[in-house]
MARNUFI-688523 format. One line per field, with one value per residue (C-alpha): residue number from 1; x, y, z; residue in one letter. Coordinates in steps of 0.05 Angstrom, whole numbers, plus 5000, padded with zeros to 4 digits. Each point is the difference from the previous one (the first is absolute). Example, Ala and Ser with C-alpha at 12.3 -4.5 7.8 and 13.67 -1.06 7.14 Angstrom:
% residues 2
num: [1, 2]
c1: [5246, 5027]
c2: [4910, 5069]
c3: [5156, 4987]
residu: [A, S]
% end
This chain:
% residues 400
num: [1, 2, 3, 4, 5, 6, 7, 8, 9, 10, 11, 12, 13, 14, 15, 16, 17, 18, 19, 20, 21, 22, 23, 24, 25, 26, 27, 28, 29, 30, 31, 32, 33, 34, 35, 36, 37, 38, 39, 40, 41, 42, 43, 44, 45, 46, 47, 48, 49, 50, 51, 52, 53, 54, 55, 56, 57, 58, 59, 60, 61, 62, 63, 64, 65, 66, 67, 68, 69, 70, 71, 72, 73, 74, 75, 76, 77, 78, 79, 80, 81, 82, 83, 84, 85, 86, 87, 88, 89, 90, 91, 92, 93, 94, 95, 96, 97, 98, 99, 100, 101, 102, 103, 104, 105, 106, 107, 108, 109, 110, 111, 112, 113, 114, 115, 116, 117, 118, 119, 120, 121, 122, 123, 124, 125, 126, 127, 128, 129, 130, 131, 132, 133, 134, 135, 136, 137, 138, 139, 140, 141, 142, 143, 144, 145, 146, 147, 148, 149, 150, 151, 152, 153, 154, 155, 156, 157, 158, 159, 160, 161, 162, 163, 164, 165, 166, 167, 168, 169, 170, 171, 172, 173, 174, 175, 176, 177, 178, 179, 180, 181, 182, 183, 184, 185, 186, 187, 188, 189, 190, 191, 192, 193, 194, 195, 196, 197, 198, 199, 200, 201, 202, 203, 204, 205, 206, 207, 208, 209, 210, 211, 212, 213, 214, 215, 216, 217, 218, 219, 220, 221, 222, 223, 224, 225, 226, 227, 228, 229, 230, 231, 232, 233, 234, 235, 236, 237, 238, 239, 240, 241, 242, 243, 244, 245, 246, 247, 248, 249, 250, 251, 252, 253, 254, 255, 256, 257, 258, 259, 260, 261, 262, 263, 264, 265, 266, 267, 268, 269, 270, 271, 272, 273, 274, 275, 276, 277, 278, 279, 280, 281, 282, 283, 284, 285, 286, 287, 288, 289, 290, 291, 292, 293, 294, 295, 296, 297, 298, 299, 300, 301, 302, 303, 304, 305, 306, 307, 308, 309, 310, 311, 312, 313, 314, 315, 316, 317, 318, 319, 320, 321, 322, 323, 324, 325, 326, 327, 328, 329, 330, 331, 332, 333, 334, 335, 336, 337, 338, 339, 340, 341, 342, 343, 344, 345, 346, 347, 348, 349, 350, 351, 352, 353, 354, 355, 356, 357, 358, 359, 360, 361, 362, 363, 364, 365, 366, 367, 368, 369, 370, 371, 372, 373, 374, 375, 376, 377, 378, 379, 380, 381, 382, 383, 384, 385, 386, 387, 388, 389, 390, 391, 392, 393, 394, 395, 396, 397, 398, 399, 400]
c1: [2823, 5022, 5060, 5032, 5005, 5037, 5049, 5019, 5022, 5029, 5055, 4995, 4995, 4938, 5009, 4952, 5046, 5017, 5068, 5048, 5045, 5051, 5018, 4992, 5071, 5008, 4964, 5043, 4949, 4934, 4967, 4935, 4938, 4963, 4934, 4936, 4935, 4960, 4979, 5013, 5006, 4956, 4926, 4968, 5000, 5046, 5000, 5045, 5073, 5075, 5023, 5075, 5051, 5055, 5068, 5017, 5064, 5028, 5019, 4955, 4951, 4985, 4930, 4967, 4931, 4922, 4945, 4945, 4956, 5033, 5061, 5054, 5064, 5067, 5053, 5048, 5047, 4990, 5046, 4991, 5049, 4971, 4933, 4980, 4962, 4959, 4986, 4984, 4942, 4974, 4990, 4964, 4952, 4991, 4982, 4948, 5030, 4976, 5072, 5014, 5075, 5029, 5059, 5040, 5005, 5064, 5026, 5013, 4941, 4958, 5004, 4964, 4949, 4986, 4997, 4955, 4954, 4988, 4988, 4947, 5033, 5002, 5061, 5003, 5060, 5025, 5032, 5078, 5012, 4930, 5023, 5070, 4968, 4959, 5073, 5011, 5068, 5070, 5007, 4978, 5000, 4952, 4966, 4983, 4980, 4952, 4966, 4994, 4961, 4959, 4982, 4984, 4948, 4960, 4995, 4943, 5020, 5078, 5019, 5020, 4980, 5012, 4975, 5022, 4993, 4970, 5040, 4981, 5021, 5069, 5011, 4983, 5048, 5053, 4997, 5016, 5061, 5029, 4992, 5024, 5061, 5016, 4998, 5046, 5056, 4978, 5019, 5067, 5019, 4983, 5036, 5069, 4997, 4999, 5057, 5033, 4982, 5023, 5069, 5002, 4986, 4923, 4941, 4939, 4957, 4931, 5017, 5060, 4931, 4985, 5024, 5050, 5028, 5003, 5045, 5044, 5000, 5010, 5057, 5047, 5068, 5009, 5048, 4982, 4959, 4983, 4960, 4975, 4970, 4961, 4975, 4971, 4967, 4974, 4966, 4979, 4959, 4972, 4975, 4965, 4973, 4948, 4981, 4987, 4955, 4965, 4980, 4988, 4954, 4966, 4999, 4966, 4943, 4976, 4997, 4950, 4961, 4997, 4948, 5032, 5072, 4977, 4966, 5069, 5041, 4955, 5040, 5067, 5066, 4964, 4999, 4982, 5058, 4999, 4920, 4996, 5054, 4964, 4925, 5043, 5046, 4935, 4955, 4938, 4986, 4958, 5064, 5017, 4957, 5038, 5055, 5051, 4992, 5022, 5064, 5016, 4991, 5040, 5060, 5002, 4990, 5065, 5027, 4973, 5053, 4961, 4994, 4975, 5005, 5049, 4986, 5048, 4983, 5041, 5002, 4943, 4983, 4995, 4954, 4960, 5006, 5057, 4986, 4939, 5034, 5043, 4954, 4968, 5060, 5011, 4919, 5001, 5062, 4966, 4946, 5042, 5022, 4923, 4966, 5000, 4981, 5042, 5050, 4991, 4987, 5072, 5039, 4974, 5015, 5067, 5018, 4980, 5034, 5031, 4989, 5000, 4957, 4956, 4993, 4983, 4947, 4966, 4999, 4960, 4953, 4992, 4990, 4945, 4971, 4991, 4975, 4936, 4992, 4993, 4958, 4953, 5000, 5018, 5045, 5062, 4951, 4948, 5054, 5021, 4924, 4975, 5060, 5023, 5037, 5049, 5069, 4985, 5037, 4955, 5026, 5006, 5027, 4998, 4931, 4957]
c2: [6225, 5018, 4966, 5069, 5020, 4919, 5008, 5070, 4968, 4930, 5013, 4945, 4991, 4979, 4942, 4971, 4974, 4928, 4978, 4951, 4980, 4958, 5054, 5052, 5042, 4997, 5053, 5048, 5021, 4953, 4953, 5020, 4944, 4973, 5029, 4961, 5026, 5023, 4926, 4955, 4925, 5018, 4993, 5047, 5084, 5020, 5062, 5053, 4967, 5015, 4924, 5003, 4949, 5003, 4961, 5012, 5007, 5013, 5070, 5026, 4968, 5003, 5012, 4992, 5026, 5008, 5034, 4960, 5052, 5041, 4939, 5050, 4971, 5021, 4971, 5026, 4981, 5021, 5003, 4980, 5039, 5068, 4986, 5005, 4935, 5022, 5074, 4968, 4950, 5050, 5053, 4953, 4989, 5077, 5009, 4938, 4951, 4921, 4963, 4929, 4979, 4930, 4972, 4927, 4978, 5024, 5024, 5070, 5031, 5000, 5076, 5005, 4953, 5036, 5070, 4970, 4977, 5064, 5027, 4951, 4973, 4943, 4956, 4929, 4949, 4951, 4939, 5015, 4929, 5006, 5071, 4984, 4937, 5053, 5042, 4969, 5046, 4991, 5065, 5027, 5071, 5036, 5039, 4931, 4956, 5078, 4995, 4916, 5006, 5061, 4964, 4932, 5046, 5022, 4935, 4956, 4957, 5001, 5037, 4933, 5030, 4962, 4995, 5060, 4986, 5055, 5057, 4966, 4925, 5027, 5035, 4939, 4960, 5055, 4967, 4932, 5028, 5038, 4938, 4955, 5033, 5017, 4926, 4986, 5053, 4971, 4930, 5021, 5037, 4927, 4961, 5043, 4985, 4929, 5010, 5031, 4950, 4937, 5039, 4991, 4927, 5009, 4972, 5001, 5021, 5027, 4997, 5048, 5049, 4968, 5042, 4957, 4995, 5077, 4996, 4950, 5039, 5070, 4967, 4989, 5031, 5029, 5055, 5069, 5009, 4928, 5019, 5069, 4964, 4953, 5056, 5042, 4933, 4987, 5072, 5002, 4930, 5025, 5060, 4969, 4935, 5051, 5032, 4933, 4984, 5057, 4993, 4930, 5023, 5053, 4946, 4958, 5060, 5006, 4930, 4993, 5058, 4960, 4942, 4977, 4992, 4960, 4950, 4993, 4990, 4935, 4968, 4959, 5041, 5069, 5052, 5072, 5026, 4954, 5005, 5081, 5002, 4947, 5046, 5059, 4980, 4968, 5051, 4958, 4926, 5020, 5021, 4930, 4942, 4942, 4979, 4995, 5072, 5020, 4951, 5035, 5072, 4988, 4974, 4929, 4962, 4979, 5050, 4968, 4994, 4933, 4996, 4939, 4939, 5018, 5031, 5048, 5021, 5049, 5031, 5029, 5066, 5041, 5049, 5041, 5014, 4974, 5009, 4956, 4951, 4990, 4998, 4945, 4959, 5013, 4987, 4933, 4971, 5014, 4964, 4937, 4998, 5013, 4962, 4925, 4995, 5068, 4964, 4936, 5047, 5027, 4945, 4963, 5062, 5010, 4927, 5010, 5059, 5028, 5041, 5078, 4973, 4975, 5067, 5044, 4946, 4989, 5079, 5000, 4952, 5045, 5067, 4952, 4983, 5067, 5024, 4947, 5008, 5083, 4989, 4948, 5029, 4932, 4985, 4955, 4937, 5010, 5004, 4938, 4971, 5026, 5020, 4979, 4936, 5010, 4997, 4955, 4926, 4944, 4916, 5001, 4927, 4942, 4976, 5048]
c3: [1021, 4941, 4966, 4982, 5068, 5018, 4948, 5025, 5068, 4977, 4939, 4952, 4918, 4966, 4947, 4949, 4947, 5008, 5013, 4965, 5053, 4958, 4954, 5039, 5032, 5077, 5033, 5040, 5058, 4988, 4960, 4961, 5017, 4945, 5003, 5028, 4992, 5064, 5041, 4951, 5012, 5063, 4969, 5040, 5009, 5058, 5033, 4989, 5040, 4997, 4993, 5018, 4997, 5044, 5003, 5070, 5039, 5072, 4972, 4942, 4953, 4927, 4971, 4938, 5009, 4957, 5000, 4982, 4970, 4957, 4989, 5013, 5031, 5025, 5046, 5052, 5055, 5078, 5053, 5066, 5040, 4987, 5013, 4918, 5003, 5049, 4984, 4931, 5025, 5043, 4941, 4975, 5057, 5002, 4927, 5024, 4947, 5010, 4995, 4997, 5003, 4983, 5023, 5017, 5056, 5036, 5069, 5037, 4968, 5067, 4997, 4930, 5021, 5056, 4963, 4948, 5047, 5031, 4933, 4986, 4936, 4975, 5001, 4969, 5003, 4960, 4994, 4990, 4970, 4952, 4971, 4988, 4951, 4962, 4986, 4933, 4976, 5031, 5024, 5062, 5018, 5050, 4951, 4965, 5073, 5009, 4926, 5013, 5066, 4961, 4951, 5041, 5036, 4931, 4988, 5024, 5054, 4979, 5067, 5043, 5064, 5068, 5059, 5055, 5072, 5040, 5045, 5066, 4969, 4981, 5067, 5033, 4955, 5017, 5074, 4973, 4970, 5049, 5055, 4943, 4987, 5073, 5022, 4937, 5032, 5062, 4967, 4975, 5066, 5034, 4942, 5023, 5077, 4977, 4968, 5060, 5045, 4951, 4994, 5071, 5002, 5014, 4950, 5048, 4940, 5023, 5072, 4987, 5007, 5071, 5061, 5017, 4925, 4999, 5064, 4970, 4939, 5041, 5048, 4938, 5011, 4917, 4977, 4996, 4938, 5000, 5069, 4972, 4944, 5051, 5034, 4939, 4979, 5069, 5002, 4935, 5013, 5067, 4960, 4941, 5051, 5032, 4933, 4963, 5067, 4988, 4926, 5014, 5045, 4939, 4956, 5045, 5008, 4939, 4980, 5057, 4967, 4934, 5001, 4931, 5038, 5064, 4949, 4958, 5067, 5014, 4951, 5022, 5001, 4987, 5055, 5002, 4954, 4951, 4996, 5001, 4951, 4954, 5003, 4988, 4944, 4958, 5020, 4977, 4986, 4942, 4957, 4980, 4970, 5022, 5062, 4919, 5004, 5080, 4986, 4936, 5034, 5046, 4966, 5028, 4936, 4952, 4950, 4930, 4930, 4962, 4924, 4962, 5034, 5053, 5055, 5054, 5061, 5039, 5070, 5032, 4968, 5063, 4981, 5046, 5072, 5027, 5068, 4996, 4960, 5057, 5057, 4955, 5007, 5072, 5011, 4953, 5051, 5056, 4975, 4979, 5078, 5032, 4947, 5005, 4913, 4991, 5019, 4970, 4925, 5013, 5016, 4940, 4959, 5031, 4977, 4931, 4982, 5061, 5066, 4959, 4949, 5046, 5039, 4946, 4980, 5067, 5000, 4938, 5028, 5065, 4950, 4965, 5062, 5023, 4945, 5001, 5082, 4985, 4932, 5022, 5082, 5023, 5056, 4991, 5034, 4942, 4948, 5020, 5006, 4939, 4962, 4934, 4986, 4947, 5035, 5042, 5004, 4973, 4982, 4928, 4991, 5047, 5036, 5007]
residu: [X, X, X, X, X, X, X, X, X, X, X, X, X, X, X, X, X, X, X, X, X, X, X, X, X, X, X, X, X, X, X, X, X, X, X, X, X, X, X, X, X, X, X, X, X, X, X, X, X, X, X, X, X, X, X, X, X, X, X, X, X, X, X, X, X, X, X, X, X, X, X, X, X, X, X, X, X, X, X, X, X, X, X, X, X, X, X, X, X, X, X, X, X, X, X, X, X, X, X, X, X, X, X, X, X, X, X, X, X, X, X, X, X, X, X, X, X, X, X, X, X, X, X, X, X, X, X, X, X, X, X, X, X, X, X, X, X, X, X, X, X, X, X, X, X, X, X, X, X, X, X, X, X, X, X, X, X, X, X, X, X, X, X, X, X, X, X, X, X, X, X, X, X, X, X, X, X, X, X, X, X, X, X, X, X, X, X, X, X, X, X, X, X, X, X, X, X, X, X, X, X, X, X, X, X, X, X, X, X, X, X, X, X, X, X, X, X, X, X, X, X, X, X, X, X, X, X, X, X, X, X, X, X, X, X, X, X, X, X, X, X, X, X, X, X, X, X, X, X, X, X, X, X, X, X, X, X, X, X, X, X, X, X, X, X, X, X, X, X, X, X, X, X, X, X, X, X, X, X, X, X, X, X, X, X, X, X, X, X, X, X, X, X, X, X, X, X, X, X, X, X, X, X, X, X, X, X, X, X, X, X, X, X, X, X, X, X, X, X, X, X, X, X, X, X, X, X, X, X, X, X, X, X, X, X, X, X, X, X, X, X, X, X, X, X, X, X, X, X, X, X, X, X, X, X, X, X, X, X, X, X, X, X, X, X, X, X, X, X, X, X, X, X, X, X, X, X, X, X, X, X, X, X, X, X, X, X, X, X, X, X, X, X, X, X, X, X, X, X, X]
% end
């Protein structure tokens, strides 16, 4: 194709001149790019691409874009209401145009995925955290976050690209969600019949949920909205009980269909949730070198400020997937009930430095554990067997 014909259909201005930013006046409708020869800092003769960054948003996205054989480059914002992002990307599949498009990480851009699958182009994504450190001026503008992620992708590996689950893994995470955050309304819709039934003089806790606890609860003589708000709260938990069952009973299928899940679930205080959500969330075993690595990923290690010879630890960072963060907390005190040396690893933590500390470390150690069982393809029994020793309690003074 020939580049006259492109530029007819895509307005943009050609610039060769190199810029001085810091004594240059403030553009009034865009910001000229300093000029970069055709693949340089790659080392090796691409073919002829449209490299595009874009700085995407829920409602438009701004694009600074190359062409890596004749180095001519332009920019130029595209709504997503009217349909101009996409009547854009697929001109460019009609004039048969090889595109790759970089972009951070971010949510609600399913839809542009999607559309530049189907076009067969390339998409790669970044690190948000990794391409915010490379920004090195105090001003931020979306013509500047477009011509960073350009540039970052004409460089040799200075795109921080991540790792992207595939369509069928997200779908199956959307499951986990929705039953997650239906047993939490489920949860707070329980939480406020307890309170009705302890303003009444009645604490029966969980057997408030037996049959005869809902009588007592039902047989309650309460003022008019007082008893209208009881029975909204009793329907609404009779409706979300059998849908809960029911992905329960989903989730429960396709762990079953997963080899890699029914060997994780062998391990103490791990069932079919926790274990589908852990193979789904890390994808692959391979992605990390060391057990350091799945704690750090998942945002149970302590929020680091040290300098010199002092040292200041913080919170837990809480990065990553919260939702498997806290079925590792829920799995890692089932565990210290079930398991005899769970339990005994627990209570010595708790006395140390306390019963939440000691939860969010035994949760580690299950994410840890995990991660060996699905790398190595051992069971929880051959962990233990054959498993490493560091962690474990050994006499250090005293007779041996």
């Amino acid at each position: 194709m020939q580049y006259r014909q492109f530029h007819e259909c895509l307005p943009f201005t050609l610039t060769t001149a190199v810029v001085d930013y810091m004594t240059m006046s403030a553009p009034t409708t865009r910001v000229d790019l300093v000029d970069v020869k055709p693949n340089q800092g790659s080392g090796r003769k691409e073919p002829n691409m449209l490299i595009i960054g874009c700085d995407y948003h829920p409602s438009m996205q701004q694009i600074a874009f190359v062409d890596t054989e004749t180095g001519e480059r332009g920019e130029r914002r595209l709504m997503h209401r009217d349909g101009e992002a996409e009547r854009f990307y697929r001109e460019l599949k009609q004039r048969r145009v090889e595109v790759r498009v970089g972009m951070e990480a971010t949510g609600y851009a399913r839809w542009f995925e999607r559309l530049l699958a189907e076009l067969s182009f390339e998409l790669w994504i970044g690190d948000p955290a990794r391409i915010r450190a490379r920004r090195v001026r105090k001003q931020k503008t979306d013509r500047q976050d477009a011509q960073l992620l350009l540039r970052l992708l004409l460089e040799e590996d200075g795109f921080p690209r991540i790792w992207v689950p595939s369509p069928e893994n997200r779908d199956l995470r959307q499951l986990l969600w929705h039953r997650h955050r239906l047993v939490q309304m489920r949860t707070r819709i329980m939480n406020q019949l307890q309170a009705v039934a302890m303003n009444e003089g009645l604490r029966r806790k969980r057997a408030l949920w037996s049959e005869a606890g809902r009588k007592q609860l039902e047989s309650f003589l309460l003022a008019p909205w007082a008893t209208r708000r009881r029975k909204d709260l009793l329907e609404l938990m009779d409706r979300l009980n059998p849908t809960i069952r029911e992905l329960t009973g989903a989730v429960e299928k396709e762990a079953e269909n997963k080899p890699e899940v029914q060997l994780l679930m062998s391990h103490p205080g791990v069932g079919p949730l926790t274990a589908l959500a852990f193979v789904l969330i890390i994808g692959t075993p391979q992605r990390f070198h060391c057990g350091k690595q799945m704690g750090s990923y998942l945002g149970l290690i302590p929020c680091e400020d040290s300098s010199a010879d002092r040292q200041r630890l913080g919170h837990i960072s809480k990065q990553g997937s919260s939702l498997l963060r806290f079925l590792l907390v829920e799995a890692a005190q089932v565990a210290a009930r079930v398991d005899a040396e769970w339990r005994r690893r627990f209570l010595h933590l708790a006395m140390r430095r306390g019963r939440k500390i000691a939860k969010v470390a035994m949760a580690r150690r299950v994410a840890v554990g995990l991660y060996w069982m699905w790398r190595k393809e051992w069971d929880y029994q051959q962990v233990v067997k054959f498993g490493s020793h560091v962690g474990q309690l050994e006499l250090r003074h005293g007779v041996q």
